[in-house]
NUBAVO-882255 format. One record per residue: residue in one letter; x, z, y of N, C-alpha, C in turn; residue number from 1. Coordinates in Angstrom, 3 decimals. Each point is the difference from the previous one (the first is absolute). Layout:
BEGIN
VORO_r_n_east_n_up_n_north_ca_east_ca_up_ca_north_c_east_c_up_c_north_k
VORO_A_X_Z_Y_X_Z_Y_X_Z_Y_NUM .
...
***
This chain:
BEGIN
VORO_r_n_east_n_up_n_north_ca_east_ca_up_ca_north_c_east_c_up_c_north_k
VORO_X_0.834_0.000_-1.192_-0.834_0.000_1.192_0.874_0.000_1.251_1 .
VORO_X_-0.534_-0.340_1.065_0.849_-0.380_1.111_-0.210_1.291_0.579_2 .
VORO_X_1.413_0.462_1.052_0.460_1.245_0.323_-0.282_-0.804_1.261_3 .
VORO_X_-1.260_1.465_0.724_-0.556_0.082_1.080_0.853_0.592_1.245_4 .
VORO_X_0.492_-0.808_0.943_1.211_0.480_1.303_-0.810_0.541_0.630_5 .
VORO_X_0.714_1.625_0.557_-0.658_1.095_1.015_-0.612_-0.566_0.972_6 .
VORO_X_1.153_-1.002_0.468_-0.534_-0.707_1.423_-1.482_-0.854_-0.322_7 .
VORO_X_0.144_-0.488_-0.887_-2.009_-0.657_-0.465_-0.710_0.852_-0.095_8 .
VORO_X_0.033_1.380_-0.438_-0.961_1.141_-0.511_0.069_0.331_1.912_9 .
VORO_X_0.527_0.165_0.385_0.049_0.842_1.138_-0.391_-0.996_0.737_10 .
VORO_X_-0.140_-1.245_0.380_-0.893_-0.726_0.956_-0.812_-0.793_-0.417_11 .
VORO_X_-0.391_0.147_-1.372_-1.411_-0.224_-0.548_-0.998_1.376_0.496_12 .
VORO_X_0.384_1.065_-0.491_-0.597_1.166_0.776_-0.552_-0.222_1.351_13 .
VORO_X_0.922_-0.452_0.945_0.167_0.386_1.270_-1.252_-1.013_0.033_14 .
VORO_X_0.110_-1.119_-0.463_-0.989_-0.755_0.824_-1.201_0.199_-0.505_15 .
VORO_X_0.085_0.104_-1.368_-1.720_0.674_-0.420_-0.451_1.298_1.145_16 .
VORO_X_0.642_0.647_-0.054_-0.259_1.130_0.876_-0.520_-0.447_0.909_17 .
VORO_X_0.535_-0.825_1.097_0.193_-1.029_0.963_-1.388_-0.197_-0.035_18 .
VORO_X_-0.222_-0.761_-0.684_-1.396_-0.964_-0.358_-1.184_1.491_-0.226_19 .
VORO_X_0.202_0.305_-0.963_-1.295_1.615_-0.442_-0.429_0.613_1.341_20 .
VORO_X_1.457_0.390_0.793_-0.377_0.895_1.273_-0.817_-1.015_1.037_21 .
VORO_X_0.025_-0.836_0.053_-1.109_-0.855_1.213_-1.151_-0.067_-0.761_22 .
VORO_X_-0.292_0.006_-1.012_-1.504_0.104_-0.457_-0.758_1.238_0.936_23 .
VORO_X_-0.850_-0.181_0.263_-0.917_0.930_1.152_-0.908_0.561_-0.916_24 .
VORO_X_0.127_1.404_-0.286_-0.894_0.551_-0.567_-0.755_0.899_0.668_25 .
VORO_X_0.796_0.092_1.158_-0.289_1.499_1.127_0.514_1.017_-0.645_26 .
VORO_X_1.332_-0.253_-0.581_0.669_1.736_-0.034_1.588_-0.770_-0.599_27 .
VORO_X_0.150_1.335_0.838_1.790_-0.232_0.011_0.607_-0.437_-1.010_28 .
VORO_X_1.055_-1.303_-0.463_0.870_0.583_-1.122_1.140_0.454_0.359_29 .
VORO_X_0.575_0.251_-1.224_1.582_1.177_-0.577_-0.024_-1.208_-1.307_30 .
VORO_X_1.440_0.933_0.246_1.277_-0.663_-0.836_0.653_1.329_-0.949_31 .
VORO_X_-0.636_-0.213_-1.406_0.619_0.666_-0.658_-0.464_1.872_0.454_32 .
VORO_X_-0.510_0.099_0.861_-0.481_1.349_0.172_-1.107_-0.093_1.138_33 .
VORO_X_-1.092_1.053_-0.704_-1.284_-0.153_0.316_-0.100_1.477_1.017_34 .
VORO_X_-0.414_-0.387_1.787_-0.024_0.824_0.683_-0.557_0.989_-0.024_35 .
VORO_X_-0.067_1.371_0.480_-0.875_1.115_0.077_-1.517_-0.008_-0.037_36 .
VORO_X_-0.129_-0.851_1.325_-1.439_-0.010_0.558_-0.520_-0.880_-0.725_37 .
VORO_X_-1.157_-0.163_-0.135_-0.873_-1.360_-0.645_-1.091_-0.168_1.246_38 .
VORO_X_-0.397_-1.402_-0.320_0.157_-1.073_-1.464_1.615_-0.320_0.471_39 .
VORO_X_0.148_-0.283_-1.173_1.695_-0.663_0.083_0.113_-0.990_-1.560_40 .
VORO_X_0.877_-1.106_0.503_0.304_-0.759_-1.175_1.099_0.192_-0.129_41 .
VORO_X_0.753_-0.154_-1.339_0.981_-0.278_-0.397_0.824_-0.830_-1.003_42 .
VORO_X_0.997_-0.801_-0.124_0.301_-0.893_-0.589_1.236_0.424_-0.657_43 .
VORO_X_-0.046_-0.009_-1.750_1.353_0.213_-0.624_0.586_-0.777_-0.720_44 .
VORO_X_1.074_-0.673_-0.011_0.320_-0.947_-1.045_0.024_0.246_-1.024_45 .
VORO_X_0.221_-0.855_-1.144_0.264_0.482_-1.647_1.790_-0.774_-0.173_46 .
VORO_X_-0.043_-0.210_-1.382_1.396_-0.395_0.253_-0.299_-1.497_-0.518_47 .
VORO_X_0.922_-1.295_0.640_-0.041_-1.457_-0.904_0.348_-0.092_-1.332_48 .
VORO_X_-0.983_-0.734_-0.176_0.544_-0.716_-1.313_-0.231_-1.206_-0.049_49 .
VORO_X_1.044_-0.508_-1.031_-0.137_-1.656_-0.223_-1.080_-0.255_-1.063_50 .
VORO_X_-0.445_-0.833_0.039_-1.503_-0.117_-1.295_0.097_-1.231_-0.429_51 .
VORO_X_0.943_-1.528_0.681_0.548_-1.063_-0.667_1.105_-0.470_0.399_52 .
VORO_X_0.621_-0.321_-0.762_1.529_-0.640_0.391_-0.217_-1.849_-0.021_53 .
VORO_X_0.345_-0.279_0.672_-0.058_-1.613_-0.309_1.528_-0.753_0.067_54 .
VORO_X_-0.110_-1.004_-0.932_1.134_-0.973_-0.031_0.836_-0.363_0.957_55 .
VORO_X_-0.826_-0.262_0.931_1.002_-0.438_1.524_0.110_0.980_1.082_56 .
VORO_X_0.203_1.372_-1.109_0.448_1.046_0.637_-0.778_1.069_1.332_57 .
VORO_X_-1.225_-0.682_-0.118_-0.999_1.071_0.620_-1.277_0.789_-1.112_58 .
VORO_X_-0.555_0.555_1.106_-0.676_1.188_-0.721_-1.063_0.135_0.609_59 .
VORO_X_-0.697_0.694_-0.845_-1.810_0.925_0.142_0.556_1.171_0.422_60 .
VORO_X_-0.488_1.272_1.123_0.295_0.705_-0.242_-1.216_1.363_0.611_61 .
VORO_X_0.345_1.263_-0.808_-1.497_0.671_0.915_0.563_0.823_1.164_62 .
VORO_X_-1.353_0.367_0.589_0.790_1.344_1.212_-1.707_0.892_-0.232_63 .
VORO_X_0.029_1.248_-0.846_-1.280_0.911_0.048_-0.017_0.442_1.395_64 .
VORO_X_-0.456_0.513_0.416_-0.005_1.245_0.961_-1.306_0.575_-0.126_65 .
VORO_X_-0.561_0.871_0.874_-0.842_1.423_-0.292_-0.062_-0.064_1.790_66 .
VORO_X_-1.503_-0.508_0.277_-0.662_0.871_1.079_-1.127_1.377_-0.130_67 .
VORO_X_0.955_0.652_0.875_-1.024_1.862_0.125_-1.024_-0.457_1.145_68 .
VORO_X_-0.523_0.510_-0.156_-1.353_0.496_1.349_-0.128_1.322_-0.007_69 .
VORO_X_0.154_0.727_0.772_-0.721_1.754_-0.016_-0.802_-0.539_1.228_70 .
VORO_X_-0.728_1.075_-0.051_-1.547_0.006_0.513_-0.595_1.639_0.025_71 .
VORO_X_-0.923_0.266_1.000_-1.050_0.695_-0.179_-0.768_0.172_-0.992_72 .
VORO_X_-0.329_0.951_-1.128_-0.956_-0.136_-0.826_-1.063_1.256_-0.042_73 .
VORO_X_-1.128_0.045_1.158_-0.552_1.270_-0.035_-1.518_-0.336_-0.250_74 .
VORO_X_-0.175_-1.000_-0.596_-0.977_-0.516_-0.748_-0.164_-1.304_-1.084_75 .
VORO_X_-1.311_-0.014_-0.931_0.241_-0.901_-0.792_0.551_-1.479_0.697_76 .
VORO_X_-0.947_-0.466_1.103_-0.233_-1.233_0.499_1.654_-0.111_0.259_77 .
VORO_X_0.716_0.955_0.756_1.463_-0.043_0.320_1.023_-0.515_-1.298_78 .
VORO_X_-0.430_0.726_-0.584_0.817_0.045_-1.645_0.099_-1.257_-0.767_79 .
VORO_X_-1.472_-0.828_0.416_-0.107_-1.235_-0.556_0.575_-1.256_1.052_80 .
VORO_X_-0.037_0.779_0.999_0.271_-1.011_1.255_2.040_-0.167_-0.100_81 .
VORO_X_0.650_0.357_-0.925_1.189_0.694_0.368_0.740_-1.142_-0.670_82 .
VORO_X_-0.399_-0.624_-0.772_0.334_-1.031_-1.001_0.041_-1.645_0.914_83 .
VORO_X_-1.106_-0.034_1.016_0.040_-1.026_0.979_1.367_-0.602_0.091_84 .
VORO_X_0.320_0.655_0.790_1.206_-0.702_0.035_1.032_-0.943_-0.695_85 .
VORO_X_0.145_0.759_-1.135_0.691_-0.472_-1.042_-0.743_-1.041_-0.914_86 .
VORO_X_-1.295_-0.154_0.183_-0.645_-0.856_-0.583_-0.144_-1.240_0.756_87 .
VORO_X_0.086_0.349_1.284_0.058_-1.271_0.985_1.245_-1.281_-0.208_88 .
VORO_X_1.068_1.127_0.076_1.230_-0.490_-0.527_-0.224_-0.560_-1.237_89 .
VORO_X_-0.545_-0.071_-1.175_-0.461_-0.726_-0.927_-0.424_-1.414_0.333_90 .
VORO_X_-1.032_-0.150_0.806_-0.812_-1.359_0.336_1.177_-0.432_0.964_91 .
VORO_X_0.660_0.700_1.121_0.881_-0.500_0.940_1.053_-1.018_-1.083_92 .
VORO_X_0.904_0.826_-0.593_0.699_-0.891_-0.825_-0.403_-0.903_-1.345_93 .
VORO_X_-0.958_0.028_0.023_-1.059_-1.010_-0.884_0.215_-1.436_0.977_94 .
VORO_X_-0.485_0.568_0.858_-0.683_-1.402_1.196_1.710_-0.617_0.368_95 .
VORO_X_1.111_0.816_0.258_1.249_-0.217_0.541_0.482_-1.110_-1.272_96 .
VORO_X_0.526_0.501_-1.219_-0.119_-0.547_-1.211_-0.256_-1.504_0.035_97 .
VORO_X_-1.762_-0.006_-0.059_-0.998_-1.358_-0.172_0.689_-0.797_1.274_98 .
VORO_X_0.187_0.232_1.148_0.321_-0.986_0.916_1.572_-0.122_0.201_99 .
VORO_X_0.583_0.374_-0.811_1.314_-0.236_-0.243_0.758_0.780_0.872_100 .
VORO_X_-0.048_1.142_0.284_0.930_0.557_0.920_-0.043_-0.304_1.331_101 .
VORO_X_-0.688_-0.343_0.497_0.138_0.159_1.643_0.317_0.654_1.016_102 .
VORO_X_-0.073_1.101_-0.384_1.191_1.082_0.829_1.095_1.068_-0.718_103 .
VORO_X_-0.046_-0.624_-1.481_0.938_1.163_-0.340_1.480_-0.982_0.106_104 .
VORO_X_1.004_0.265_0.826_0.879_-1.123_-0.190_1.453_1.055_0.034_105 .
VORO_X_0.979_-0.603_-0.686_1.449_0.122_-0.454_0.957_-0.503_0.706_106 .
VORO_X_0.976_0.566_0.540_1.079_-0.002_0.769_1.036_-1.061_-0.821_107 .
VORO_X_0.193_0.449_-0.957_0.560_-1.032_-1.049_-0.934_-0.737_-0.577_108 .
VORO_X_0.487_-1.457_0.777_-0.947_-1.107_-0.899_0.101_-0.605_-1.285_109 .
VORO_X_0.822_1.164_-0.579_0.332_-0.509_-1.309_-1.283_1.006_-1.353_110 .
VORO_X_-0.434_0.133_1.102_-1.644_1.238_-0.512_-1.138_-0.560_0.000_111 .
VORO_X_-0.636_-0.254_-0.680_-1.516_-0.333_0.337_-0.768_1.033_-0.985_112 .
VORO_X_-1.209_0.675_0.529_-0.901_0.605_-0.296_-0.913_-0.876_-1.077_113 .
VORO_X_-0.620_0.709_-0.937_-0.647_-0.317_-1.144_-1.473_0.502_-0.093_114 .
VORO_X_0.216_1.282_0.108_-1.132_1.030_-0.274_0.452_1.209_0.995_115 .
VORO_X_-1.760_0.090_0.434_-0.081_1.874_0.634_-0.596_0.619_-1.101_116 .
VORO_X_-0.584_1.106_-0.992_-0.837_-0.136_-0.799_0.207_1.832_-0.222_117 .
VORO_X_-1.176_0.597_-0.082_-0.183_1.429_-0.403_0.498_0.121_-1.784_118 .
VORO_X_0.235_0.979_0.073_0.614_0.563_-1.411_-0.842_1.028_-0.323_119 .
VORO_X_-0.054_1.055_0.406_-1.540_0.937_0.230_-0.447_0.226_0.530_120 .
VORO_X_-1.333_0.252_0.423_-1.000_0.309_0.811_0.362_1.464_0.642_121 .
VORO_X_-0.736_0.272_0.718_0.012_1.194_0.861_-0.137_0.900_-0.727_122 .
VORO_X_0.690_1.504_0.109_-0.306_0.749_-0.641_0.595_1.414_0.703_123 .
VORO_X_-0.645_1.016_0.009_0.520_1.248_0.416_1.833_0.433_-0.669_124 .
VORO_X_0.338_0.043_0.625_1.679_0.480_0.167_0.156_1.499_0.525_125 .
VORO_X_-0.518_0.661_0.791_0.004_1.509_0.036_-1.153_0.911_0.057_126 .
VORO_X_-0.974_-0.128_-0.577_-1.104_0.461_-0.236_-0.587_0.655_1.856_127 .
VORO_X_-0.774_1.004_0.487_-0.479_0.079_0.997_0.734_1.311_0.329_128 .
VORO_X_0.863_0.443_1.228_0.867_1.451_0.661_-0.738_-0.406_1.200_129 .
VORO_X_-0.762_1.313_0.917_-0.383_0.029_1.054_-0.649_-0.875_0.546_130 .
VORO_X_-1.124_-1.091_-0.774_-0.987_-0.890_-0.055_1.078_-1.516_0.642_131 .
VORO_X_0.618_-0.035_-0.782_1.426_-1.166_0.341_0.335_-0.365_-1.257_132 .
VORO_X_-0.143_-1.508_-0.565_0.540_-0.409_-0.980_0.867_-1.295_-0.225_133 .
VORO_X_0.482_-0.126_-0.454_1.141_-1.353_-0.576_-0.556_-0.935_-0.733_134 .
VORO_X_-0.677_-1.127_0.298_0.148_-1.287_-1.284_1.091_-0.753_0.197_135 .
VORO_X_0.489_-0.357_-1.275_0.094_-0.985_-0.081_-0.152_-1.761_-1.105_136 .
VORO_X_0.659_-0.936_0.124_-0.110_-0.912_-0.430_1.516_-1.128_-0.599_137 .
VORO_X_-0.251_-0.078_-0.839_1.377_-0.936_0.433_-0.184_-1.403_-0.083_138 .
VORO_X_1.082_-1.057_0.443_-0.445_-1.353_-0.182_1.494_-0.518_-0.001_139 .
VORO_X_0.191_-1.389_-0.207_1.093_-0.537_-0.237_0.305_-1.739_0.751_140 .
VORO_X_1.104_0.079_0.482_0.675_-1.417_0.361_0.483_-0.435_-0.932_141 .
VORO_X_-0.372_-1.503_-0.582_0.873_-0.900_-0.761_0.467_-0.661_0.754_142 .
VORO_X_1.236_-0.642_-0.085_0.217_-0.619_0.714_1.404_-1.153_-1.143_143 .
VORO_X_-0.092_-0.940_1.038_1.315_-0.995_-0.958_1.447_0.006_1.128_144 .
VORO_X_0.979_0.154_-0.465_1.355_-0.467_0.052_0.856_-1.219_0.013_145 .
VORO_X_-0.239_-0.859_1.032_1.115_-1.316_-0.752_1.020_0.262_-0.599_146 .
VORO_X_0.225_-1.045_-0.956_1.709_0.088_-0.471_0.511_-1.026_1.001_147 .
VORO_X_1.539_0.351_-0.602_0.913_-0.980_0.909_-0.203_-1.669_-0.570_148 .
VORO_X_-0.655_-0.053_-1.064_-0.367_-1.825_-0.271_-1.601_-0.273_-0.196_149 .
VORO_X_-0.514_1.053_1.282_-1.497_-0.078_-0.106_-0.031_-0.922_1.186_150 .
***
C-alpha cells in the first residue's frame, strides 16, 4: 500500500476543515477541541488510510473524522433537536458529493475529491451533565491521489 506523506495528511485536513468551517450552521466551529459554552461544533480528524493502490502509482485514500455538537438539553424537543446539525451535514455532503465538489477544493492539484459520506449517524457521546450534552457523528473523505504516470 502506498505510504501516506505528513505534508498530504496535513493539508488534506487543512482544507477539509477549510471547506466544513464555512458551512453555516449558526454555531461556531473548533478544531479538534470542543468549546465550553454551547452550542458549539467541533471537528476531529481520524487517521488516513490507503484503501487502493493503483499501477501508475496513485491511490484511493480515506480521511474519517468525527463532528461533536454540545447543546442545551433541558427538554425532550431539545434532546431531539441536538442531532440537527449533524444530520444536516449528512444531506449537505450528499448534495456536495452528487454535484461533484463545488466547493470542497485542494491546494494540491494532484487531489481530487471522491466522496463526502457519513459512517455513523448521530449518536450521544457524553450522556447529559448540567442539562448539556455531546453528539456526535462521524463521516469520511475519499479522496484520489495522482501517481507520477497518472
Amino acid at each position: 500500500m502506498a505510504k501516506i506523506e505528513l505534508k498530504e495528511i496535513t493539508q488534506v485536513v487543512e482544507d477539509l476543515f477549510l471547506y466544513v468551517k464555512k458551512i453555516n450552521l449558526g454555531i461556531a466551529w473548533d478544531y479538534e477541541f470542543i468549546r465550553e459554552k454551547s452550542p458549539a461544533l467541533s471537528f476531529k480528524q481520524g487517521t488516513v488510510q490507503t484503501l487502493q493502490q493503483y499501477i501508475a502509482g496513485g491511490y484511493d485514500a480515506e480521511l474519517p473524522f468525527i463532528v461533536y455538537h454540545k447543546n442545551s438539553v433541558s427538554d425532550t424537543r431539545q434532546t431531539l433537536n441536538i442531532t440537527k446539525p449533524l444530520n444536516d451535514l449528512i444531506i449537505i455532503f450528499n448534495k456536495e458529493t452528487e454535484a461533484n465538489f463545488p466547493n470542497l477544493k485542494f491546494k494540491d492539484m494532484s487531489i481530487t475529491p471522491i466522496a463526502l459520506e457519513v459512517i455513523t449517524t448521530p449518536e450521544d457521546a457524553s450522556g447529559i451533565e448540567n442539562n448539556v450534552a455531546i453528539y456526535m457523528a462521524t463521516y469520511r473523505l475519499i479522496y484520489h491521489k495522482k501517481g507520477r504516470f497518472e
